[in-house]
C-alpha positions as MATLAB code, in Angstrom:
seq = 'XXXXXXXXXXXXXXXXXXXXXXXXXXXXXXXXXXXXXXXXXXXXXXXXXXXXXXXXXXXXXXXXXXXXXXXXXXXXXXXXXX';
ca = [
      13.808   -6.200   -0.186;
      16.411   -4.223    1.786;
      15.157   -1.333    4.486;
      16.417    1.288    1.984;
      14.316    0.050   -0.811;
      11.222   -0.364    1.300;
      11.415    3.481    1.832;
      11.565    4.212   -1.552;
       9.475    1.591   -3.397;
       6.697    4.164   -3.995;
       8.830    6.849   -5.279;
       8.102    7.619   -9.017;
      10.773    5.744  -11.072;
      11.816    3.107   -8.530;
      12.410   -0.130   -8.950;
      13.218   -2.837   -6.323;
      16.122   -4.614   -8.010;
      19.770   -3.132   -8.657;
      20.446   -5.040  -11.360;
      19.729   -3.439  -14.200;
      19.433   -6.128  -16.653;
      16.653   -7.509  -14.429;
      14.434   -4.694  -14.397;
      11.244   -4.451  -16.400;
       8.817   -1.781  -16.548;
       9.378    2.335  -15.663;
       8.911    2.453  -11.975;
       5.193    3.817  -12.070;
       3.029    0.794  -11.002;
       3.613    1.253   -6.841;
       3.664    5.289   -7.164;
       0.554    4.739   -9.171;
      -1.208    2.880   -6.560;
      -0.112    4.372   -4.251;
      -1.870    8.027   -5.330;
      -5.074    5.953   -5.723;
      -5.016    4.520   -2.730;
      -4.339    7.772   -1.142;
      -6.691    9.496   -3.116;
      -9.403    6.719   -1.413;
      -8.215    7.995    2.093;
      -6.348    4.353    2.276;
      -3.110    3.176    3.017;
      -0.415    1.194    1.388;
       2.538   -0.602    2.910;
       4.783   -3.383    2.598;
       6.477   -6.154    4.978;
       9.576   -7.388    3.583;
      12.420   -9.888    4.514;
      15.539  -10.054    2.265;
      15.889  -13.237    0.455;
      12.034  -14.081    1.575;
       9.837  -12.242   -0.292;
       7.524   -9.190   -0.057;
       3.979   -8.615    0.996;
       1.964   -5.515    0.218;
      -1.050   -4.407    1.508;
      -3.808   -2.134    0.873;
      -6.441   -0.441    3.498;
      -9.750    1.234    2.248;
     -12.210    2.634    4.456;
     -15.708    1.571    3.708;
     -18.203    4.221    3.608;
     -21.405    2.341    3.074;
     -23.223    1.336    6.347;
     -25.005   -2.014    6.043;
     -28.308   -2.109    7.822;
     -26.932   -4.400   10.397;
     -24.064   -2.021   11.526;
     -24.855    0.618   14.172;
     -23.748    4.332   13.906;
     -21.639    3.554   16.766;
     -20.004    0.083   15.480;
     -19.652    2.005   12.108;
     -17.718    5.039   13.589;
     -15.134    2.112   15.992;
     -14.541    0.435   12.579;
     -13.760    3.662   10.778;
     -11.031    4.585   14.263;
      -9.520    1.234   13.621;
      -8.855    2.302   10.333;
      -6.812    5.211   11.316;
];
């Protein structure tokens, strides 16, 4: 996916291809998740290479503290998170 796409992929109505025979769908799915994701305090990105593919990711913070994890251990795993 080119840099300009990657900017916009999680725009309402955007779609990754130019062709417009190709494209499927309305554009919602990534703007979707995106506001979910968001809405979770997470993050969403994506690595791209042209011609290679595209990798997305998603980031939610946990909230729940197992009874092994220290206050301390919980709150440097939240900072890495950030």
């Amino acid at each position: 996916m080119a840099k300009d796409k990657i900017e916009k992929i999680f725009d309402r109505f955007e779609r990754a291809s130019t062709e417009r025979a190709a494209q499927e769908g309305l554009g919602l799915g990534l703007f979707i998740t995106r506001q979910i994701v968001e809405a979770h305090a997470g993050k969403i990105w994506v690595d791209s290479e042209v011609g290679k593919g595209s990798t997305f990711y998603v980031q939610l913070p946990c909230f729940n503290q197992p009874e092994n994890i220290s206050d301390k251990n919980q709150a440097d795993f939240v900072k890495e998170l950030q």
